[in-house]
C-alpha positions in Angstrom: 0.0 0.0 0.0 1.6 3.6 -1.0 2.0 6.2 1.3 -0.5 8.6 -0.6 -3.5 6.1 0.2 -2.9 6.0 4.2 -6.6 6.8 5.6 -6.6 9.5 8.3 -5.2 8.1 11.7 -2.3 5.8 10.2 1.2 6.8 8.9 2.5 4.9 6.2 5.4 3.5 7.5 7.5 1.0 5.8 4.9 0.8 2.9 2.6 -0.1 5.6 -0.5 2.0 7.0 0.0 2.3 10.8 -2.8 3.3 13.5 -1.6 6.3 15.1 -0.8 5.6 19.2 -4.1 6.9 21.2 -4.9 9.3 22.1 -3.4 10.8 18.7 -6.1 11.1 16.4 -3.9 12.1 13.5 0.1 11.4 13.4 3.2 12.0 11.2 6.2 10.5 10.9 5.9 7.6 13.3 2.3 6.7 15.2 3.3 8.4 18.5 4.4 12.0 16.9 0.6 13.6 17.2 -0.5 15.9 14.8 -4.2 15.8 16.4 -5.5 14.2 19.6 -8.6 12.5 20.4 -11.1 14.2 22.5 -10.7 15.2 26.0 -7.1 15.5 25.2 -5.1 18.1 24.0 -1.9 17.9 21.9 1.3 19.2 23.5 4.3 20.2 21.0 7.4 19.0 22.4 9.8 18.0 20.1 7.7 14.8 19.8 4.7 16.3 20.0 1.9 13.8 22.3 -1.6 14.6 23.6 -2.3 15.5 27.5 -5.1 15.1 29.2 -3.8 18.4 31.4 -1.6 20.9 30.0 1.9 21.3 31.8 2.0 24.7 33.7 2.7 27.5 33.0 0.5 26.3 29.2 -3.3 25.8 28.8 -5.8 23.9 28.0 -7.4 25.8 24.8 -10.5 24.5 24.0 -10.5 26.4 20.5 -7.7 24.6 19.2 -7.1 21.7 21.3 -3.8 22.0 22.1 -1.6 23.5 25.0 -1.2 27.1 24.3 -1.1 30.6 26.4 -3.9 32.5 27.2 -6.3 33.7 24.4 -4.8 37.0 22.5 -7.7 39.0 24.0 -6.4 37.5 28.0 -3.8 39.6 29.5 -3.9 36.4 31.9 -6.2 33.4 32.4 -6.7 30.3 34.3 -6.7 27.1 34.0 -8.2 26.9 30.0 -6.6 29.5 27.4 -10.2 31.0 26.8 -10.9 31.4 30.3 -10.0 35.2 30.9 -9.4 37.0 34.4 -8.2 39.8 32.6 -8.1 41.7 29.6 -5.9 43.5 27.2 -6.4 47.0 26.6 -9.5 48.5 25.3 -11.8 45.0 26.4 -13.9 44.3 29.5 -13.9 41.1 31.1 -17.5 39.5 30.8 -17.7 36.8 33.0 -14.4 35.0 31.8 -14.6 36.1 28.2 -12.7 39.6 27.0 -15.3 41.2 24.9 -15.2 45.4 23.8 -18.5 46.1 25.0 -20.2 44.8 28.2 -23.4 42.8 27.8 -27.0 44.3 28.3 -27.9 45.3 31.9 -24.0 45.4 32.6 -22.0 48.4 33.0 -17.7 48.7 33.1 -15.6 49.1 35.9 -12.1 49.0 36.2 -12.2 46.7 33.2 -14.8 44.5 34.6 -18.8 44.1 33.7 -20.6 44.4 36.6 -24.4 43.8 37.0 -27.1 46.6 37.2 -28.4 47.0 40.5 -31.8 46.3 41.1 -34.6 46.4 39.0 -32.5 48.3 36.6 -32.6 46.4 33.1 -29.9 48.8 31.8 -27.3 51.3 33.0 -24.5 53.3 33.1 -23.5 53.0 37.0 -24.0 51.1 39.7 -26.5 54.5 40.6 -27.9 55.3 37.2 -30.3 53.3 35.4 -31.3 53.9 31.7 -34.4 51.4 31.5 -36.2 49.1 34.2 -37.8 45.6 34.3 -41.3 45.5 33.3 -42.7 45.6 36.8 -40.8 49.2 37.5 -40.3 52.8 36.2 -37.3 55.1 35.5 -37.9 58.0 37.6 -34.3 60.2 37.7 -32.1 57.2 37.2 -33.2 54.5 39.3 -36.1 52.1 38.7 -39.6 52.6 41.4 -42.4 50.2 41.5 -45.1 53.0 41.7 -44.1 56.7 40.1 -44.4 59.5 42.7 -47.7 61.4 43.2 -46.3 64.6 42.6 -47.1 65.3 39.0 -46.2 62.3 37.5 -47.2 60.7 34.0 -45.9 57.4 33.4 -44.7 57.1 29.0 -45.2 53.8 27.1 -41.1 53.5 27.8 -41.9 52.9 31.5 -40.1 55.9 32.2 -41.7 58.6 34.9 -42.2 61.9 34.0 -43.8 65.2 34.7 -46.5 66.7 33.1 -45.5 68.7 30.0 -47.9 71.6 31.3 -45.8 73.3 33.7 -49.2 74.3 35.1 -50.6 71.4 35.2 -50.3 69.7 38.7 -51.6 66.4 37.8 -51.7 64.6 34.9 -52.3 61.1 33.5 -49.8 58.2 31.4 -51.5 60.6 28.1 -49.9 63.5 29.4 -54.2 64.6 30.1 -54.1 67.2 32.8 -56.6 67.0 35.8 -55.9 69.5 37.8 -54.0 72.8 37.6 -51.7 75.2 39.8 -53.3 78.5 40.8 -54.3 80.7 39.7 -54.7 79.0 35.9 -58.1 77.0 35.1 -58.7 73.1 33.9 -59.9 73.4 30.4 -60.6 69.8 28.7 -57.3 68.8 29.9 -55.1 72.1 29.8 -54.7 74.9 31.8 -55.6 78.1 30.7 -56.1 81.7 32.1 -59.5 81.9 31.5 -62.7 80.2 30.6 -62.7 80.2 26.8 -65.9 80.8 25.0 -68.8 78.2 25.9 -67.2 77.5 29.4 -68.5 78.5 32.7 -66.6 78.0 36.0 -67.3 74.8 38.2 -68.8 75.8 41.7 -64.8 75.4 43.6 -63.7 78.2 40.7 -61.2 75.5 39.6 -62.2 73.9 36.7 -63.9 75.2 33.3 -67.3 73.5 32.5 -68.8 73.1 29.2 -71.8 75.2 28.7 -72.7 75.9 25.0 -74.6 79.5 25.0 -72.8 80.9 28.0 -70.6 84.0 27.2 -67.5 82.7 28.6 -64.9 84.1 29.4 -66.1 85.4 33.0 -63.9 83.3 34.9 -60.8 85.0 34.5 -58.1 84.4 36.7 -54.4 86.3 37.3 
């Protein structure tokens, strides 16, 4: 049998097709000199290169190739397997043990490191500054609340608490609706206005502008 015919895992030797030596998987030369290992091993060039089950120190297992190699290019150092990173070159943040250039989702960097949001915080920038919240709470000035406070708050379809975009308005509702008004301006459908517009009349507390088609309006004037 000629050399060129050798199936994968022999080595022609002799005019002969040899098994490679487990654990190599793939051999050159002579059945022991590995060229790939089976797996669960990993090969180990030496000058008669042989598969490991453990890497000598100070080389690792690297899972990517499997062989004995240093750490991963993006490792500054690792343990144990080549791929598992406790730190990272410049410009990449350790996620977990993987060296990545941008921190997952609800992460934030730190000295290198991702670091969980706090809380109910789904995303954010700091440990203290949230930029979106779990479903059950609501932004309100960088941290995430289960209930939005009562001084004039709306609540957006983003989850996010807000005030009112009225400045007068006092209280409003998640549609930005206004339902009651600062003094000395008047609820009109919603707003909040100086006066009773045309086909208003004011409500008996003098807050609030009722509809009234055929009234004169404007008589409840307020400065």
């Amino acid at each position: 049998m000629v050399a060129a015919n050798c199936p994968s895992g022999t080595v022609p030797i002799d005019r002969t097709c040899l098994s490679c030596t487990s654990p190599c998987s793939t051999c050159s030369g002579s059945t022991t000199h590995c060229l790939s290992c089976v797996n669960s091993t990993y090969l180990y060039n030496t000058t008669s290169p042989t598969c490991v089950a453990t890497c000598p120190a100070p080389l690792l297992m690297n899972n990517n190739s499997q062989s004995c190699t240093g750490c991963d290019s993006t490792c500054v150092s690792c343990s144990l397997y080549a791929t598992n990173c406790t730190s990272c070159a410049s410009n990449l943040y350790l996620q977990g043990n993987a060296c990545q250039s941008n921190c997952d989702v609800g992460h934030y960097p730190l000295g290198g490191i991702c670091q969980p949001c706090p809380g109910n915080c789904s995303a954010c920038i700091s440990n203290v500054a949230c930029t979106a919240c779990t479903n059950s709470t609501y932004l309100y000035i960088s941290t995430c609340v289960a209930v939005c406070p009562t001084s004039r708050p709306i609540i957006d379809i983003s989850g996010v608490c807000s005030t009112c975009t009225d400045v007068y308005c006092s209280q409003c509702d998640s549609n930005n609706y206004c339902s009651q008004c600062y003094f000395p301006r008047l609820l009109v459908q919603g707003t909040c206005q100086t006066s009773c517009p045309t086909d208003y009349v004011l409500d008996g507390n003098g807050t609030t502008c009722v509809y009234s088609p055929g009234s004169s309006g404007g008589g409840g004037t307020l400065t």
